[in-house]
RORO-303188 format. One line per field, with one value per residue: x negated, y negated, z negated of N, C-alpha, C in turn; chain. Coordinates in steps of 0.05 Angstrom, whole numbers. Layout:
BEGIN
nxx = c(X/...)
nyy = c(Y/...)
nzz = c(Z/...)
caxx = c(X/...)
cayy = c(Y/...)
cazz = c(Z/...)
cxx = c(X/...)
cyy = c(Y/...)
czz = c(Z/...)
chaine = c(A/...)
***
This chain:
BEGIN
nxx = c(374/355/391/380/327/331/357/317/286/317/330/272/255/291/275/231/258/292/251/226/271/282/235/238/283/265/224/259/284/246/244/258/330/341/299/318/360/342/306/358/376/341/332/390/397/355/366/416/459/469/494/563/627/655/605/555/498/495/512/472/424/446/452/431/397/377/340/290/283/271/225/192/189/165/120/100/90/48/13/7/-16/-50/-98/-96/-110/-163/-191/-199/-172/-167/-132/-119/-97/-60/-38/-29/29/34/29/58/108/101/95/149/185/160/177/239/244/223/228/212/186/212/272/306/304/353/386/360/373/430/436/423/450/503/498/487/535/570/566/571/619/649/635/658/714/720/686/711/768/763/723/757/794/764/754/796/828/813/800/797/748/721/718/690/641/599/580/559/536/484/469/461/414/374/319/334/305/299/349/344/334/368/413/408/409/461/483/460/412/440/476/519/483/452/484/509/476/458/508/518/473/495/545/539/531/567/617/597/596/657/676/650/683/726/735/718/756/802/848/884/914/935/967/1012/1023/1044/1090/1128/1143/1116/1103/1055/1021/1024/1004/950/941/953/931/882/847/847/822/779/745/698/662/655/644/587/577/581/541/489/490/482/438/409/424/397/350/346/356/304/283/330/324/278/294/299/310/322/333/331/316/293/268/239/199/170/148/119/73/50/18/-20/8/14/28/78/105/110/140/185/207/205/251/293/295/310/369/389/396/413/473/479/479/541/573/558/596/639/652/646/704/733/735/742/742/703/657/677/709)
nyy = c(1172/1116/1086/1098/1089/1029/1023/1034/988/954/946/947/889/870/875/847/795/801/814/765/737/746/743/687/681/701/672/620/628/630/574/531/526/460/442/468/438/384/389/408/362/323/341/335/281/266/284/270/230/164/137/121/148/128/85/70/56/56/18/-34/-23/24/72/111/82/100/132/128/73/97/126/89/52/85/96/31/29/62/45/-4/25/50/15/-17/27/37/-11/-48/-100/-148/-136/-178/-209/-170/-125/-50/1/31/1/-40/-14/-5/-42/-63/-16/-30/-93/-76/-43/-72/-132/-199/-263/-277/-254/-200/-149/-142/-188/-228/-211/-228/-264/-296/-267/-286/-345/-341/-314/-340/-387/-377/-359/-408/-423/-391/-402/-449/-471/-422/-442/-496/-492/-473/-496/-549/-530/-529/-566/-647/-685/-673/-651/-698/-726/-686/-667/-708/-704/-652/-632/-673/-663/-612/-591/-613/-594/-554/-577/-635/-660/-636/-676/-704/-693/-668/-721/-733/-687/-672/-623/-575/-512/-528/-561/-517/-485/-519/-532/-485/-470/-520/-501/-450/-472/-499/-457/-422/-465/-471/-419/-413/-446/-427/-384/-394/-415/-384/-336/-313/-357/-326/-305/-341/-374/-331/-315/-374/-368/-331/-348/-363/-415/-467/-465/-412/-393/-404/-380/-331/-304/-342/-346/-291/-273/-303/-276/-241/-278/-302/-269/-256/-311/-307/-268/-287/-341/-319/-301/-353/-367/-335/-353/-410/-409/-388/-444/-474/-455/-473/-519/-528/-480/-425/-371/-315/-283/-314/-356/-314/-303/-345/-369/-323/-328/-376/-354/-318/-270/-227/-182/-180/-225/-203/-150/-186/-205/-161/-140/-175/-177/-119/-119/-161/-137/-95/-117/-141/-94/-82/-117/-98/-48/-65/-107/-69/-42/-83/-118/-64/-77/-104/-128/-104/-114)
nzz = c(600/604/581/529/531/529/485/448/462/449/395/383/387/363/306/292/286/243/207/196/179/131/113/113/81/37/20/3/-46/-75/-82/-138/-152/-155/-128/-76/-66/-64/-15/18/15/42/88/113/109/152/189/208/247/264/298/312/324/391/389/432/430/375/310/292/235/223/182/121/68/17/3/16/-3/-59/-53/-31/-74/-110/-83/-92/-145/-155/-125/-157/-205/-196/-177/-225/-265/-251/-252/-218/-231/-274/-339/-370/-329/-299/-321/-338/-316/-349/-399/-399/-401/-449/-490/-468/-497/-545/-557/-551/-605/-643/-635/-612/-609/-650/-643/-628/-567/-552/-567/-534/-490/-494/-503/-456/-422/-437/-419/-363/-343/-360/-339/-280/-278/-286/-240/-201/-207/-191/-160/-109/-96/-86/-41/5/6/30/73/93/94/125/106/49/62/80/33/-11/19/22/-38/-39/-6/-24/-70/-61/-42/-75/-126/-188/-233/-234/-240/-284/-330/-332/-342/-399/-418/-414/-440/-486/-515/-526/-522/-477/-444/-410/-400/-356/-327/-299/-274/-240/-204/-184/-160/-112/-61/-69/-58/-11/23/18/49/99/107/115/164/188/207/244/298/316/270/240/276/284/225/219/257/238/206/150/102/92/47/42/78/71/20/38/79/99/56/40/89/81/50/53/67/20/-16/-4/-18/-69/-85/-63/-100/-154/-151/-148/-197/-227/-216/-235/-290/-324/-323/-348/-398/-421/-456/-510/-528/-570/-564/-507/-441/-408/-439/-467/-429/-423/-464/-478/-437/-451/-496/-466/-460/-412/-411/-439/-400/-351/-364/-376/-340/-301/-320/-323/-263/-256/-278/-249/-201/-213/-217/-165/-133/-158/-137/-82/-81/-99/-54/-17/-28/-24/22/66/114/141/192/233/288)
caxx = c(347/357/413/366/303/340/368/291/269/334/323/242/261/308/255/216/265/299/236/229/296/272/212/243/300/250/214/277/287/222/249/283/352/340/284/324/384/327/308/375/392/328/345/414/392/337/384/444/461/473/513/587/646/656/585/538/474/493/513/452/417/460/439/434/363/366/317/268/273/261/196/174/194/140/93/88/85/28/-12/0/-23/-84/-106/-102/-123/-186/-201/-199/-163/-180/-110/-101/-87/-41/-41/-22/57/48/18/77/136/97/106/179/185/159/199/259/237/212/239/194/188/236/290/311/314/386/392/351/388/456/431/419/481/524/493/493/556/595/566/575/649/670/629/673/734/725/678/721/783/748/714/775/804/740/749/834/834/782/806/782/723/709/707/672/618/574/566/554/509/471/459/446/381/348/314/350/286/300/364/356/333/394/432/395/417/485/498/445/394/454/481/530/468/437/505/509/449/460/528/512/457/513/559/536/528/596/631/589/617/684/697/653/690/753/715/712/789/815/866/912/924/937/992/1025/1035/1068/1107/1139/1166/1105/1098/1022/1018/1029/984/928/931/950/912/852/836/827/802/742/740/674/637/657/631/568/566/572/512/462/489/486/413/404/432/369/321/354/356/280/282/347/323/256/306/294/320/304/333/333/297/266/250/211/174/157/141/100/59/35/-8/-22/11/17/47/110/122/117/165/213/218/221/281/313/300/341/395/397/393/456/493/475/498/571/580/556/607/667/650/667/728/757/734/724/745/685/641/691/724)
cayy = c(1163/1091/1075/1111/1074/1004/1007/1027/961/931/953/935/867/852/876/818/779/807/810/732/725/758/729/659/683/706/636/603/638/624/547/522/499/433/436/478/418/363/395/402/333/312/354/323/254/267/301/259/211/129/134/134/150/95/68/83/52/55/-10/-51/-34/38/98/103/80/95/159/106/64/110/129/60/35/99/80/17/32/83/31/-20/36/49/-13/-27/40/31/-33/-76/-123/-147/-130/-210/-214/-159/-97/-29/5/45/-19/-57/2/6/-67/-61/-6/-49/-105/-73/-41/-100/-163/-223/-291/-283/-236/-179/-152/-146/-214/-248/-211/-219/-299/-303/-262/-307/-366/-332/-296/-361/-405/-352/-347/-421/-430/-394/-410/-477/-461/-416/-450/-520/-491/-458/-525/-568/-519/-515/-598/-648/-702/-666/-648/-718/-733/-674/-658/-719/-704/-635/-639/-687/-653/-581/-598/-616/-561/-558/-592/-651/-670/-629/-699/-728/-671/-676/-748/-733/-661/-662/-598/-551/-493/-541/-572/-504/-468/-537/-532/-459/-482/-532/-488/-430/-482/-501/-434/-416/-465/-468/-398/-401/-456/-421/-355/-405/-422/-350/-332/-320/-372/-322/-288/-361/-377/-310/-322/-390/-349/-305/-368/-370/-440/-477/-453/-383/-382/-414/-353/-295/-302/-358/-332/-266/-269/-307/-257/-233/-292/-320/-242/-264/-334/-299/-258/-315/-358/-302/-305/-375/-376/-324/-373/-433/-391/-403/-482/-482/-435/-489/-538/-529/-448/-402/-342/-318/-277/-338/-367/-301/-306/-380/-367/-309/-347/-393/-349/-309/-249/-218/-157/-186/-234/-185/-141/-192/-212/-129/-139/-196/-161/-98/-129/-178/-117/-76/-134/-139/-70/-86/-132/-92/-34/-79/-123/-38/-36/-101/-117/-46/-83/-128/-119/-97/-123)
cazz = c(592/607/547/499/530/530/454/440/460/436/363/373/392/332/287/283/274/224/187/201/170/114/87/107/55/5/16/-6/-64/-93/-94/-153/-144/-156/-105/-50/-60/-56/9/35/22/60/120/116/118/168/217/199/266/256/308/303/351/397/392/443/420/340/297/281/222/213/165/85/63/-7/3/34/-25/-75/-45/-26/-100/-125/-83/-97/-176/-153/-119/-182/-232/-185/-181/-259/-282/-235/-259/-203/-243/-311/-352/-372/-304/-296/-338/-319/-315/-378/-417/-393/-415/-475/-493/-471/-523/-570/-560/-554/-629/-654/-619/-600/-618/-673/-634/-611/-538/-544/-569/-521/-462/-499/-504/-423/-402/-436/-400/-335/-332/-365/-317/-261/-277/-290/-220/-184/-215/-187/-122/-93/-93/-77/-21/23/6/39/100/104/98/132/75/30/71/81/2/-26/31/22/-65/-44/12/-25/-93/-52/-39/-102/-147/-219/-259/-210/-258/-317/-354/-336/-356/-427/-436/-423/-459/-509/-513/-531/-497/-457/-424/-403/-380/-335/-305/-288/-266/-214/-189/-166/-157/-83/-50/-72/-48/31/39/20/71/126/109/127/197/209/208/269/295/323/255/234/285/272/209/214/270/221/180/132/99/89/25/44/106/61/0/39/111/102/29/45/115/73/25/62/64/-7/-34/0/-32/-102/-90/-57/-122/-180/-156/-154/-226/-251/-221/-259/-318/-336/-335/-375/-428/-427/-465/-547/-534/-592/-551/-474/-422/-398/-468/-475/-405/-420/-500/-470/-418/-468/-511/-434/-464/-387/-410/-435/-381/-331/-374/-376/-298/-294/-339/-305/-231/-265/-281/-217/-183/-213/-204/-138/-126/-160/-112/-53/-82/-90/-15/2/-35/-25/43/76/141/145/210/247/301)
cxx = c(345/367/398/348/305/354/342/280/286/331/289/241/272/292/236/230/282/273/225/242/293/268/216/266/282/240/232/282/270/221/265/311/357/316/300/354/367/323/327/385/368/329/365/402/369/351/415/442/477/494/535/598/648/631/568/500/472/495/480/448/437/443/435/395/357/349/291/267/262/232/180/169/170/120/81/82/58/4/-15/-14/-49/-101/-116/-114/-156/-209/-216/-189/-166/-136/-114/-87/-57/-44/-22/8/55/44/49/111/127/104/139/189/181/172/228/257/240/222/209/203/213/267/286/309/338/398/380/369/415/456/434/441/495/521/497/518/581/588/570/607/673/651/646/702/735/714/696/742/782/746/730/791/790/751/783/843/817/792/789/751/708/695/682/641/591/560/557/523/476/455/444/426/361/351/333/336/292/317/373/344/357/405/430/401/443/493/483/423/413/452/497/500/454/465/510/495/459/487/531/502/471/530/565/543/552/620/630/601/639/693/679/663/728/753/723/737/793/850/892/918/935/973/1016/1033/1056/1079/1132/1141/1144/1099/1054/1014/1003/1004/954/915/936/930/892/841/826/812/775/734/704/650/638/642/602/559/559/548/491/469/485/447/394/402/415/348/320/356/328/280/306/335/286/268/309/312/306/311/339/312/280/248/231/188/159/146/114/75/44/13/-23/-23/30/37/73/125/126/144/192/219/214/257/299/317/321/365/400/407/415/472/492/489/523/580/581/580/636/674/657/692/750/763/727/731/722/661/654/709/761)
cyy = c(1133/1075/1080/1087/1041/1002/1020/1002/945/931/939/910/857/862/854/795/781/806/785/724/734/751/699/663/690/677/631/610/634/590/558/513/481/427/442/446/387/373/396/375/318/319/339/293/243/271/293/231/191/128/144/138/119/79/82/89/46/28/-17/-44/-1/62/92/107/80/114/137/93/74/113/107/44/60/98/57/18/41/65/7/-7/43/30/-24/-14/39/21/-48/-97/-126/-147/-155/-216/-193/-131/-68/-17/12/17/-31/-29/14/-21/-70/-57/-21/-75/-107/-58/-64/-126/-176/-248/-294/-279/-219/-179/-155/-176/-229/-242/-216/-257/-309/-301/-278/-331/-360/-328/-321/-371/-400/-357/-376/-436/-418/-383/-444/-478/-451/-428/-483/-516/-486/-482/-549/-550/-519/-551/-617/-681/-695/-662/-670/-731/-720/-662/-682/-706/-669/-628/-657/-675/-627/-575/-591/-592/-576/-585/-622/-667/-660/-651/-716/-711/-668/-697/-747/-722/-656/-639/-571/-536/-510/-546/-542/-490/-496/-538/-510/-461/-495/-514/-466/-443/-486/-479/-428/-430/-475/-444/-393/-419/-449/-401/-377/-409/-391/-333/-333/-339/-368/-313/-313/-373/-348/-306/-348/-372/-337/-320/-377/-407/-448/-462/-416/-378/-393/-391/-322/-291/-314/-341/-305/-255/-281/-295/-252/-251/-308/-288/-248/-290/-325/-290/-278/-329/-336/-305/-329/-379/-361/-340/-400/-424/-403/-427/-488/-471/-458/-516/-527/-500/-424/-370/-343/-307/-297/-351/-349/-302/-331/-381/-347/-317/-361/-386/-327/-279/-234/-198/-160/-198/-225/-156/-152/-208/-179/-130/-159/-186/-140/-104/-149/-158/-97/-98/-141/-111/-74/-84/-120/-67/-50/-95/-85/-38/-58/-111/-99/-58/-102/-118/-104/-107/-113)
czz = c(592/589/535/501/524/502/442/440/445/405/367/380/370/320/263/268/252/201/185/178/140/91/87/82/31/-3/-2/-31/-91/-99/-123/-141/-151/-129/-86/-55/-54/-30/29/43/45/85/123/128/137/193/219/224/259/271/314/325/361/400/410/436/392/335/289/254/204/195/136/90/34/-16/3/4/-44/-67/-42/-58/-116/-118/-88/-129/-169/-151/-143/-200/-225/-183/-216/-270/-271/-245/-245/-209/-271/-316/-363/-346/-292/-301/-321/-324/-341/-407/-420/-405/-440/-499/-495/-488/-549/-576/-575/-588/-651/-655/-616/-602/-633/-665/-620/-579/-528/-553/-556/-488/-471/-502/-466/-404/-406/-420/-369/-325/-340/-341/-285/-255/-273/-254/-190/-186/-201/-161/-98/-81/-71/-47/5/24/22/66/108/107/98/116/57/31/76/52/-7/-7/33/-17/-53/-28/-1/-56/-83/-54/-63/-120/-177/-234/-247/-231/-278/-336/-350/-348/-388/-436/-437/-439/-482/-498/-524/-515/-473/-433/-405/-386/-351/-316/-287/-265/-241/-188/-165/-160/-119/-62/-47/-58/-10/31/36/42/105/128/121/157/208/212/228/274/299/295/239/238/282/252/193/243/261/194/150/117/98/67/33/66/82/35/17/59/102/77/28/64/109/59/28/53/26/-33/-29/-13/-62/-104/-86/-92/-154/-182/-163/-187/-241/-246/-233/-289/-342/-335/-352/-396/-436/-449/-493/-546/-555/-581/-524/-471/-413/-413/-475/-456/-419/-449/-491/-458/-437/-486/-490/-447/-434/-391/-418/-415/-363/-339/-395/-354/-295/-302/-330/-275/-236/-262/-263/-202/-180/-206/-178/-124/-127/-147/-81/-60/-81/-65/1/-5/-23/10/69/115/162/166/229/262/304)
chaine = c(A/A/A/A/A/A/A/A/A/A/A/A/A/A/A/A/A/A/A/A/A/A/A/A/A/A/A/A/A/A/A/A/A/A/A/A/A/A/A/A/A/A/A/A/A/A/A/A/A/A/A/A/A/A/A/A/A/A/A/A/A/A/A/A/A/A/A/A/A/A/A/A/A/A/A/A/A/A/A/A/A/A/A/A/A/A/A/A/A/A/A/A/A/A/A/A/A/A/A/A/A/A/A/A/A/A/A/A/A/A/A/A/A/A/A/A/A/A/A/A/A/A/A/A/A/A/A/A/A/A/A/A/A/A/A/A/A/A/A/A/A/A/A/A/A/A/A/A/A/A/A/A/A/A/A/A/A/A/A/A/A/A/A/A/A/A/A/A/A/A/A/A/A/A/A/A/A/A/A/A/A/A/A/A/A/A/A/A/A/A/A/A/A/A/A/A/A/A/A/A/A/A/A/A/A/A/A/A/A/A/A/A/A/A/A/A/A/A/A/A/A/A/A/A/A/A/A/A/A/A/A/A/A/A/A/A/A/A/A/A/A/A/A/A/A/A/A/A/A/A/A/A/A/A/A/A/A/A/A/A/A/A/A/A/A/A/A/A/A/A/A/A/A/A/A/A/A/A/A/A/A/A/A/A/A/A/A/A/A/A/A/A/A/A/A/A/A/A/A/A/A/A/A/A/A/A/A/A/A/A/A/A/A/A/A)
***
């Protein structure tokens, strides 16, 4: 009587929960799968621990936050489109999201001020990405050179120090009397501007080299040469991936004062062409369009500083 009476309760005990298990499986079912994989991934990254083996109190600053952004980047659209559709703000002042990707559209249709969108961004990249490229073609090398010999550091650290400082507009009229109002004078500008940045962190990414990996390699017969491209060069790898980014951005906010020099095409020539008859809705959808594309390239960078340097932050 006891066995019988004791797998009575034991069966009316699992009951429940089987019927629990149930209607939480029916629940699930009644998602989409695109919803039930949105939910898993938010469980995942909710219940997903920062901290790794070895760490007790987690690296500084650990966990993926690109859930977070997403959300933060729709609310803030939300509270722009509330705000405008409202009409707490008069639209000269700053019109609302769909105004502004309707504009785009039309643009990119149409063109503006006597081009295309693809020819005003295919006008900017070239300026950017030349002046970008012959900046550190000559930065990087420069700079690992300013930090590997204090000769050199003696020459080139007062012109650099001393130009760093000043905003672009400062000597884009000298720059105009020497190169003219061509493209030379505008890739120059841009030029200088990333010029600096580029080459402060390749010679504090030389600073930051440790000295035994230095002596170990003359140790093991390496000459100057050799200790200077295989060890210093890539032990700055880090900070000279960091100089590119600080200067890539420098070089979109120099962008608008070069493209102010007799430019018939360019992102900035359309902000600044825009502005003038206070057509809001394009200049705001073309600083959207310059943040974009700052913004992938900013990524690149943060995917190749994984590839190239996955050792970085690590002792």
């Amino acid at each position: 009587m006891n066995t019988e009476s004791t797998k009575v309760v034991a069966t009316s005990t699992l009951k429940p929960t089987q019927s629990n298990s149930r209607t939480e499986h029916l629940a699930v079912k009644e998602f989409t799968p695109l919803v039930q994989k949105l939910i898993a991934y938010v469980k995942l990254k909710i219940s997903k621990p920062s901290i790794k083996s070895g760490e007790f109190y987690g690296a500084p600053g650990a966990g993926d936050s690109r859930l977070i952004s997403v959300f933060s980047t729709i609310l803030f659209i939300s509270i722009w489109a509330f705000v405008t559709e409202m009409g707490f703000i008069d639209p000269l002042f700053l019109p609302s999201p769909v105004d502004v990707f309707e504009k785009f559209l039309d643009i990119a249709n149409n063109g503006f001020a006597g081009a295309t969108l693809v020819q005003h961004l295919s006008a900017s990249l070239t300026r950017i990405f030349g002046a970008f490229f012959f900046a550190c073609l000559i930065g990087i090398p420069l700079g690992i050179l300013i930090g590997c010999s204090y000769i050199l550091r003696g020459i080139f650290d007062p012109l650099i120090e001393f130009y760093r400082p000043l905003p672009p507009l400062a000597y884009l009229p000298l720059i105009i009397i020497w190169l003219g109002i061509d493209e030379g004078s505008k890739v120059t500008l841009i030029f200088l501007a990333m010029l600096a940045p580029i080459i402060l962190s390749a010679r504090a990414g030389v600073t930051s080299v440790r000295i035994e990996q230095i002596q170990v390699a003359y140790s093991m017969g390496a000459s100057r040469w050799q200790v200077i491209t295989q060890v210093i060069a890539k032990g700055a790898l880090p900070d000279i991936l960091t100089g590119m980014r600080i200067a890539i951005g420098f070089g979109w906010t120099t962008l608008v004062a070069a493209e102010m020099v007799a430019a018939q095409r360019g992102i900035g020539f359309m902000v600044l062409n825009a502005s003038e008859f206070l057509r809001t809705d394009v200049v705001i959808a073309g600083i959207i369009v310059i943040g974009v594309i700052a913004y992938c390239f900013d990524l690149l960078m943060r995917y190749l500083e994984k590839k190239l340097v996955p050792w970085k932050g690590q002792n």
